[in-house]
C-alpha positions as CSV (number, residue, x, y, z in Angstrom):
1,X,32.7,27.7,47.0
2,X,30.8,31.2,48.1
3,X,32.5,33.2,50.3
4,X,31.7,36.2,52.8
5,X,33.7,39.4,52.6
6,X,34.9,40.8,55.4
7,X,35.7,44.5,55.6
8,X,36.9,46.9,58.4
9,X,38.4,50.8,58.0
10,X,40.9,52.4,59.6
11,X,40.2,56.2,58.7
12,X,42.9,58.6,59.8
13,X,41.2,62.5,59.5
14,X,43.5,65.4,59.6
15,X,42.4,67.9,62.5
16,X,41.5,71.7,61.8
17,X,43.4,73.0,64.2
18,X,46.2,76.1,63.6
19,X,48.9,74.6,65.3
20,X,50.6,70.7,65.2
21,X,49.7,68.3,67.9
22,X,53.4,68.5,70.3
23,X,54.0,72.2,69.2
24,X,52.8,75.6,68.0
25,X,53.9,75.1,63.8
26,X,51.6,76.1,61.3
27,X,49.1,73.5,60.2
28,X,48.6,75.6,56.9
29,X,48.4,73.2,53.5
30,X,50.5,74.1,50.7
31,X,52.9,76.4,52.4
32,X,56.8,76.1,51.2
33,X,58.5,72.7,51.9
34,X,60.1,72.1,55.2
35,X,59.3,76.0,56.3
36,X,56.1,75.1,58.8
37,X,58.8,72.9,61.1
38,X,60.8,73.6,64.4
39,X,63.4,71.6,66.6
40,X,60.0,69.6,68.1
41,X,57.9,68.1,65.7
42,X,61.8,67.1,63.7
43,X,62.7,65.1,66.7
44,X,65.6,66.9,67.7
45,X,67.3,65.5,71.1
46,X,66.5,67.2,74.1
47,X,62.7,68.9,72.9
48,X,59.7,68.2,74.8
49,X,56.2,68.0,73.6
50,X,53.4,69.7,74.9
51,X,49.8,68.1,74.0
52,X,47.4,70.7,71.8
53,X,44.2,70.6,74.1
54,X,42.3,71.9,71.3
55,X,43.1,68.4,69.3
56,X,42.2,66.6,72.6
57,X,38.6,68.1,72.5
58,X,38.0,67.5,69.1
59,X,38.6,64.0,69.6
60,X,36.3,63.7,72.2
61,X,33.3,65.7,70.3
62,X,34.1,62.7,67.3
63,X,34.2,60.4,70.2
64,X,30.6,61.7,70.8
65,X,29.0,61.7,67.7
66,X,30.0,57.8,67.0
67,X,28.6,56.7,70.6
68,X,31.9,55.7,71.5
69,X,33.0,55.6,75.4
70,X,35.7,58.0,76.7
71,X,38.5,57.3,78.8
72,X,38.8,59.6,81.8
73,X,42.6,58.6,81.5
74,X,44.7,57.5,78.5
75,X,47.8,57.7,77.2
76,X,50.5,58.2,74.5
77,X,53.2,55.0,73.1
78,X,56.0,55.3,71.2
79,X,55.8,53.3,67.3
80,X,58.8,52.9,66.4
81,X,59.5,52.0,62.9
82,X,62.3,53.6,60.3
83,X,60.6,55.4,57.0
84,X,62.5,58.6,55.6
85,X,59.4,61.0,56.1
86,X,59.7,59.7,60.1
87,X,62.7,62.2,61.4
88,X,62.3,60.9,64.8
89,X,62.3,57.2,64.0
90,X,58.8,56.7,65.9
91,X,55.5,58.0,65.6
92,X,53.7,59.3,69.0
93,X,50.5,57.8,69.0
94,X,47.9,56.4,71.7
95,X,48.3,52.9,71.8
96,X,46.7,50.4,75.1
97,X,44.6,53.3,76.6
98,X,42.9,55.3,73.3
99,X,40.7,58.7,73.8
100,X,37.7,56.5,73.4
101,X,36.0,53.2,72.5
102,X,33.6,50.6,71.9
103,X,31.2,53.3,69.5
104,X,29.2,53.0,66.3
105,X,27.5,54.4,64.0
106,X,24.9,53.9,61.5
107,X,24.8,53.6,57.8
108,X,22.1,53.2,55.1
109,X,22.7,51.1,51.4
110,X,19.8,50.4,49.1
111,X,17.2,51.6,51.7
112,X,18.3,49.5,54.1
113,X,20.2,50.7,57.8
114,X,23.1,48.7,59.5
115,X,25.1,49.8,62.3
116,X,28.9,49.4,62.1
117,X,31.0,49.1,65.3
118,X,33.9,51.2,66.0
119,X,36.8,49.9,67.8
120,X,38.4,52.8,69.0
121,X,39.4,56.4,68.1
122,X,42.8,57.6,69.0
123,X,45.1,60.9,68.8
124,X,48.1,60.9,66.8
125,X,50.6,62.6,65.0
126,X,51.3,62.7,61.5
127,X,54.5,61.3,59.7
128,X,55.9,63.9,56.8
129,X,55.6,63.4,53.0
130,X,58.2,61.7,50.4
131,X,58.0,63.0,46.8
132,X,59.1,60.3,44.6
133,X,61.0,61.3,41.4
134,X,58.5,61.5,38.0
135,X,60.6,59.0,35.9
136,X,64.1,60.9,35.1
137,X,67.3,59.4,36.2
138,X,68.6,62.3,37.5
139,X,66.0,63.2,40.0
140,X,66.5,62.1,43.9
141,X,63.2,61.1,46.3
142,X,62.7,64.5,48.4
143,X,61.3,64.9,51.8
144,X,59.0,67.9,52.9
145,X,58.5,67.7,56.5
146,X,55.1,70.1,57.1
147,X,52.9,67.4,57.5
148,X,55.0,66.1,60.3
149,X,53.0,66.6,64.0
150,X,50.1,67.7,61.9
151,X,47.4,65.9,64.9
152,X,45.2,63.2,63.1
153,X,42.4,61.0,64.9
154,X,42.7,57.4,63.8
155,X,39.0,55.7,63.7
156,X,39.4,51.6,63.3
157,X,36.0,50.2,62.6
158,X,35.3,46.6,63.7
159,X,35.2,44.3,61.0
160,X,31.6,44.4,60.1
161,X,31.9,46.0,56.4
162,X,30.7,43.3,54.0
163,X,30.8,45.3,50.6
164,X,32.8,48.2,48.7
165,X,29.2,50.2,48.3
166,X,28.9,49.8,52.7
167,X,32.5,50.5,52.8
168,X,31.9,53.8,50.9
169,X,28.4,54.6,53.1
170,X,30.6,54.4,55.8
171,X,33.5,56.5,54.3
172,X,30.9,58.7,53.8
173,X,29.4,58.7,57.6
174,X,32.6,59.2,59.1
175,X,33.4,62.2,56.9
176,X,30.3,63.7,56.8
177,X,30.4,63.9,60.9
178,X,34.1,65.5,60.9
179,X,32.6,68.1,58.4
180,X,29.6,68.7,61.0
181,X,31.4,69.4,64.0
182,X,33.9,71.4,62.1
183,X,37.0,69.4,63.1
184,X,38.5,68.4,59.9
185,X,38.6,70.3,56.4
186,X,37.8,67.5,54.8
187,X,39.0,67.9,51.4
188,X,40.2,64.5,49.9
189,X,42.8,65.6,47.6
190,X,44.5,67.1,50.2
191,X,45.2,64.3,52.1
192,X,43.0,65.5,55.1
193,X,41.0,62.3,55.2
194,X,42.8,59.1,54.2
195,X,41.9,55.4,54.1
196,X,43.3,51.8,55.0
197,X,41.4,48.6,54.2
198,X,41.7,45.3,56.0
199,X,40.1,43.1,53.4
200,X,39.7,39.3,53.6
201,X,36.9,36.5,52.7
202,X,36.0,33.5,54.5
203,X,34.0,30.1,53.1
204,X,30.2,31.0,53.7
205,X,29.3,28.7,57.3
206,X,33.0,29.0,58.6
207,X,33.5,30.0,62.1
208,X,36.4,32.0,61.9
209,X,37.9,35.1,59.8
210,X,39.9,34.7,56.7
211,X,43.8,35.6,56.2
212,X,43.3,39.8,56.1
213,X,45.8,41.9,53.6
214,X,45.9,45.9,54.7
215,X,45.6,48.2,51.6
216,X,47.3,51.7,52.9
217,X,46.5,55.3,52.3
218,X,43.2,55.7,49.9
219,X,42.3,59.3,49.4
220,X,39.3,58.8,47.2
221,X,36.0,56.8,47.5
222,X,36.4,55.7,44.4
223,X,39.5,54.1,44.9
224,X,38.2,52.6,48.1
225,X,35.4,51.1,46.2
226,X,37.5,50.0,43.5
227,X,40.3,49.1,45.5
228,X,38.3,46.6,47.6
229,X,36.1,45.1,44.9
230,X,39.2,44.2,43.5
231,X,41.0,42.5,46.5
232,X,37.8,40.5,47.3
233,X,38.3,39.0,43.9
234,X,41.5,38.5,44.0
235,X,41.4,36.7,47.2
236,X,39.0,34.4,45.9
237,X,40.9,33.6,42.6
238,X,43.9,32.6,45.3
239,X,41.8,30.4,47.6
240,X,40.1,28.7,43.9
241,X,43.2,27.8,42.9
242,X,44.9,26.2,45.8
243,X,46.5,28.9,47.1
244,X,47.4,30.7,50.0
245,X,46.3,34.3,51.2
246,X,49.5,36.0,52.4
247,X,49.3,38.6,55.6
248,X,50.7,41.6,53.8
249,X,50.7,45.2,53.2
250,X,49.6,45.7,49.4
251,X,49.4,49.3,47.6
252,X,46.5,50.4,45.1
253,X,47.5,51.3,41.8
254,X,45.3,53.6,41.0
255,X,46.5,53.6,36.8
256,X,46.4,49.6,37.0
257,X,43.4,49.3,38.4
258,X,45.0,46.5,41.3
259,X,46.4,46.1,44.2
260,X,50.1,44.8,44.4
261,X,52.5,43.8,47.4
262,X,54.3,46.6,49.1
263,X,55.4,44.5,52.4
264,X,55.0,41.9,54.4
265,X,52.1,42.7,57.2
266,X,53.9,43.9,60.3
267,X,53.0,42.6,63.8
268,X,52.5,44.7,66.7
269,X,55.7,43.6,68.2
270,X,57.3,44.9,65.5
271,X,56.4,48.2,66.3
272,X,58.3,47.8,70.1
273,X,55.4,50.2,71.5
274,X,56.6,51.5,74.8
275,X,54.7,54.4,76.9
276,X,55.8,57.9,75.5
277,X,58.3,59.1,78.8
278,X,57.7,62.8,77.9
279,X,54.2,63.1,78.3
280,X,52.0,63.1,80.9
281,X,48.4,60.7,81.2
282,X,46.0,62.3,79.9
283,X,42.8,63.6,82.1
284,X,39.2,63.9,80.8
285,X,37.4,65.6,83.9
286,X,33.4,65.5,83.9
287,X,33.3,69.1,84.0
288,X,35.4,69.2,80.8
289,X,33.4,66.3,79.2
290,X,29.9,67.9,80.0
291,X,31.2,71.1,78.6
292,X,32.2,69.4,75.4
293,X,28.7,67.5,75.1
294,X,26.9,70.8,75.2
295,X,28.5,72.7,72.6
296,X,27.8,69.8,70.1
297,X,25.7,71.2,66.9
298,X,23.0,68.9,65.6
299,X,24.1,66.1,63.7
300,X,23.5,64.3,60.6
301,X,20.8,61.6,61.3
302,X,19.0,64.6,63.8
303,X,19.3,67.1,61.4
304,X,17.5,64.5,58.5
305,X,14.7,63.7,60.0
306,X,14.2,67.5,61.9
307,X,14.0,68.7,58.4
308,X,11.9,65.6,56.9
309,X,9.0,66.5,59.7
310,X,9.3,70.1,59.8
311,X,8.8,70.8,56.0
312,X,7.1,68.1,55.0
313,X,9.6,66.5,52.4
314,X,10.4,62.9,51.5
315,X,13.1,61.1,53.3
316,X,15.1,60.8,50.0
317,X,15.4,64.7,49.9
318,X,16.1,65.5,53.1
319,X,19.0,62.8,53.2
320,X,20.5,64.7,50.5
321,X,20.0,68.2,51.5
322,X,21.6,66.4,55.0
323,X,24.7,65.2,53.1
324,X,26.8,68.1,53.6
325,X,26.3,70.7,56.4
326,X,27.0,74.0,54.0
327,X,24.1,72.0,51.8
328,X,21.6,71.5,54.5
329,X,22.4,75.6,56.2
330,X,20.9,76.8,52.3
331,X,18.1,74.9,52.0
332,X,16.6,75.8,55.6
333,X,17.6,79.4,54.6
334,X,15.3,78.8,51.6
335,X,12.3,77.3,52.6
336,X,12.2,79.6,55.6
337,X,11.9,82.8,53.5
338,X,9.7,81.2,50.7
339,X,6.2,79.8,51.1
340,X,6.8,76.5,49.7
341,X,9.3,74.4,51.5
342,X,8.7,71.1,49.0
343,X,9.4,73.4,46.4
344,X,12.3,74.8,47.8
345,X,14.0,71.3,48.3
346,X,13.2,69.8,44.9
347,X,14.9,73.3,43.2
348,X,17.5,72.8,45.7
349,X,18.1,69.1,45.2
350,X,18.0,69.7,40.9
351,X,18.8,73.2,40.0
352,X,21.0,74.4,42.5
353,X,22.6,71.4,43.1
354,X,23.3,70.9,39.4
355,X,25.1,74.0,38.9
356,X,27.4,73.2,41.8
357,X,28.2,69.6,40.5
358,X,28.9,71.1,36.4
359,X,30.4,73.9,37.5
360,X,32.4,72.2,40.7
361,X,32.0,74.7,43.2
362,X,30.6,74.5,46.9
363,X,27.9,75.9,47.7
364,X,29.3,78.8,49.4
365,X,30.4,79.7,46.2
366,X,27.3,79.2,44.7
367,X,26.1,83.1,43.5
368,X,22.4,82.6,43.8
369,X,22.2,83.1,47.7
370,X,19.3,81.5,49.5
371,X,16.9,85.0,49.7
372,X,17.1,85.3,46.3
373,X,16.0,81.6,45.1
374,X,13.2,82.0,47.6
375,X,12.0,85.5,45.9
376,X,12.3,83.5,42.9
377,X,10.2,80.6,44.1
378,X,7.6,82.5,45.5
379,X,6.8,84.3,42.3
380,X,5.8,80.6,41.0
381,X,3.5,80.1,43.9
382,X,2.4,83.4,43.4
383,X,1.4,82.6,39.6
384,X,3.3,85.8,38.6
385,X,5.5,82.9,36.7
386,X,5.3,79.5,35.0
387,X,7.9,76.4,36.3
388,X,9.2,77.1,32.9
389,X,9.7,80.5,32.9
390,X,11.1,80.3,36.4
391,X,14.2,78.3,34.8
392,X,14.6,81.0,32.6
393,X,14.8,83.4,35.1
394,X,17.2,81.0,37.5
395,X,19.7,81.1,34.5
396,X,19.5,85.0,34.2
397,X,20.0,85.3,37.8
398,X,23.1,83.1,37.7
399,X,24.5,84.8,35.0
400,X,23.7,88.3,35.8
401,X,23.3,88.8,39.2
402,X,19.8,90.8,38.9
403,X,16.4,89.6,41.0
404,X,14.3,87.2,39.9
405,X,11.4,90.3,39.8
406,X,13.9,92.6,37.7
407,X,14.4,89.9,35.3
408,X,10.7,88.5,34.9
409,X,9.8,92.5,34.6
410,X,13.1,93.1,31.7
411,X,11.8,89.6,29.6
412,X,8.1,89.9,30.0
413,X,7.9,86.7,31.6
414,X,4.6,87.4,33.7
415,X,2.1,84.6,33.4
416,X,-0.8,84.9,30.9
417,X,-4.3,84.5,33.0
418,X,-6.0,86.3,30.6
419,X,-8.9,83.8,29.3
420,X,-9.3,85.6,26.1
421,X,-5.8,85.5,25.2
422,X,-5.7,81.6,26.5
423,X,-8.6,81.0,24.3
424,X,-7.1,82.7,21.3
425,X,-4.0,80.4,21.5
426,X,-6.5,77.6,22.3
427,X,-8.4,78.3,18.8
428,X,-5.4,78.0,16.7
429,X,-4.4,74.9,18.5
430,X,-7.3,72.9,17.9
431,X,-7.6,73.7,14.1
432,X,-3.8,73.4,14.1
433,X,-4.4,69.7,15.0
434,X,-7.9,68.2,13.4
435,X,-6.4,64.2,13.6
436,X,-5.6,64.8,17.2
437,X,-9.1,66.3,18.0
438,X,-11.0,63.5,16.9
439,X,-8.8,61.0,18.6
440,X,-9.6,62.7,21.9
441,X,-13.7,62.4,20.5
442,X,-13.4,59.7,20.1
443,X,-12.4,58.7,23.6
444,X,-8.8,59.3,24.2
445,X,-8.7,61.6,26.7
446,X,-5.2,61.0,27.5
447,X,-4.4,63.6,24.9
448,X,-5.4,66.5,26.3
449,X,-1.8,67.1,27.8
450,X,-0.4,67.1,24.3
451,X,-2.9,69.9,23.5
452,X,-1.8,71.4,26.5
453,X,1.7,71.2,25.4
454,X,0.8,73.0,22.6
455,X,-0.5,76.1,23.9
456,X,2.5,76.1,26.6
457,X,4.3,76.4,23.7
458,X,2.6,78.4,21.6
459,X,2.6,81.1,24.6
460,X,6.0,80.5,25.3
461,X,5.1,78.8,28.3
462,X,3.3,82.1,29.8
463,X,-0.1,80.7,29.8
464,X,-1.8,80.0,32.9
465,X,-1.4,76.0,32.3
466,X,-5.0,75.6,34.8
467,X,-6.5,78.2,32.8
468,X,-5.4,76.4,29.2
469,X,-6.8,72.9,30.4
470,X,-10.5,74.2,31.8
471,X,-10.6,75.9,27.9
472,X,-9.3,73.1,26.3
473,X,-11.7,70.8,27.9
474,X,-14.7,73.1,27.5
475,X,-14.0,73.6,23.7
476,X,-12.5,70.0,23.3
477,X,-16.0,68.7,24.6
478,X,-18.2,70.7,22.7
């Protein structure tokens, strides 16, 4: 039997804010266990929170970017459920009336575009962290509390994710907006953005939605991948064989390669939601909305094709050069100071882009600042340089610090136009290579970049290579 996948994402994102979401502790990541906590956010009796209006806005502004529709009034629940790293015993969270809903967004796999419904997006606060003992029989499960009140946004897709490689476009989506607006770090291995997969299949032609199984707290895309290729299986082999898809709560393991059972799937009773008595509905004015709207920056899918039309390169690059807001900020810096802006997003896309992946740094970190590549690239389109020479120069750059013109000046790197010299090199190459010449007399012209080759090489890629091909053809032909 063939079955359909069925996918949706529940992506909880860390907010950048300095302070937690009910009170004014640090937010700060990596600071000393259980220092960046107070009477509030441990649940002690008798505290009352106080919402963090800077969280409230940057819900909205995600709430904006994914189309979604915001409530002029919502509200926070109690979730009660008992887990060591819970010190209160509940969770405060937005449960009937969210911060927004009923968005999307939209995604692109193999050249193809498919919007994706969101559900809703609410405000919440985070629970704290256990650290589980490493094996030795001595060692007791520790709590740090820190990460307790840190203010997440929840974003729960609808279930219209029909493969691990949309899943991880729309992973990507999602963090790729927080980054734009500025509202979450976004840094993976530090929890700030983590994942929960609803997976389950149904027979191809049936009318309703399979038995779904919740895989919790994914901080990689390639664990999400992984992780739902393998539950999609799994769920298939079950259904093959007779069986019976259980409504549970599985973990990845990420050594294993597999999912296994953690729990059995709780319902929303289970969770006894009641309205949060120490907080006040929460009031989106217009004013406050229309001031929100207007401070938005240009986003992803704007930015793409802005760049696409205004410097004339293919759609492929300027997705790329789009994928990361630092990313797309250095390339515009670059092809506005050089004279070649096609250029400037193909060095961008290889060279500079290359050095960051090898050498994993941002681009921010990157040494080669944008003024300096575009110096650089204009000395090719000047024909001070050849491309080859240029990487030369790029590496000196990197590794010294000097200009591209201080470097081409210290090598002697400056492009041979010279037609006596070219013709020199041209000479030797020709009676270096009798076979080759009478192939191309004999009507394979085709060979004529080999001989071209040569005298690149020969020159040590300083020839003129227009120059080289006119003398080549003139001598070649006669």
């Amino acid at each position: 039997m063939n079955y359909t996948p069925v996918v949706g994402l529940e992506i909880h994102a860390q907010l950048a804010t300095e302070s937690k979401l009910f009170c004014s502790c640090s937010t700060e990541f990596g600071a000393p266990p259980n220092s960046n906590t107070c009477p509030i956010c441990l649940g002690m009796p008798g505290v009352l929170p106080v919402v963090n209006k800077k969280a409230v806005k940057y819900a909205i502004m995600m709430a904006l970017a994914t189309n979604c529709r915001i409530n002029r009034r919502s509200g926070f629940s109690r979730k009660n459920y008992f887990y060591p790293d819970l010190p209160k015993g509940y969770q405060i969270t937005q449960y009937e009336v969210p911060i927004a809903e009923d968005g999307y967004i939209e995604i692109e796999t193999d050249g193809k575009r498919k919007r994706v419904g969101i559900t809703r997006i609410h405000l919440e606060e985070d629970a704290g962290k256990s650290l589980h003992p490493e094996g030795k029989a001595e060692e007791v499960t520790s709590v740090d509390f820190n990460r307790c009140g840190v203010p997440l946004i929840e974003i729960v897709s609808e279930p219209e994710i029909s493969s691990p490689k949309e899943a991880v476009a729309y992973a990507n989506k999602i963090k790729q907006l927080l980054e734009y607006l500025g509202i979450c770090r976004g840094v993976l291995a530090e929890g700030n953005i983590r994942f929960d997969i609803n997976v389950s299949v149904m027979p191809e032609g049936a009318g309703s939605l399979g038995v779904r199984t919740e895989i919790k707290n994914l901080n990689s895309f390639h664990s999400l991948a992984k992780a739902i290729e393998y539950e999609i299986e799994r769920q298939i082999k079950v259904l093959d064989n007779g069986g019976r898809v259980v409504h549970e709560t599985r973990l990845w393991d990420e050594k294993k390669l597999i999912t296994r059972s953690m729990r059995t799937k709780e319902e929303i009773s289970d969770y006894r939601y009641f309205p949060e008595p120490d907080l006040l509905t929460l009031v989106v004015t217009d004013k406050w909305l229309d001031e929100i709207s207007s401070t938005l920056p240009e986003l992803p899918d704007a930015r793409c094709s802005r760049i696409e039309k205004q410097y004339g390169i293919p759609h492929y690059n300027a997705s790329v050069l789009t994928s990361t807001k630092p990313l797309a900020d250095y390339f515009e810096q670059v092809a506005k100071l050089c004279k070649n802006s096609v250029r400037a997003s193909n060095w961008v896309i290889t060279e500079v882009m290359k050095v960051i992946n090898e050498r994993k740094i941002t681009v921010d970190e990157f040494s080669v600042r944008g003024k300096a590549l575009a110096e650089l690239l204009d000395l090719i389109d000047d024909g001070v340089i050849s491309q080859t020479a240029a990487k030369e120069v790029f590496s000196a750059m990197l590794e010294t610090g000097k200009s591209a013109a201080r470097i081409v000046e210290e090598k002697g790197l400056f492009r041979v136009s010279d037609e006596q010299a070219i013709r020199e090199i041209v000479d030797k190459v020709i009676a270096e290579h009798p076979k080759e010449v009478k192939r191309y007399q004999g009507g394979k012209k085709q060979i004529l970049g080999f001989f071209i080759g040569q005298v690149m090489k020969l020159s040590g890629g300083k020839a003129d290579p227009k120059v080289a091909q006119r003398i080549l053809q003139e001598v070649l032909d006669n």
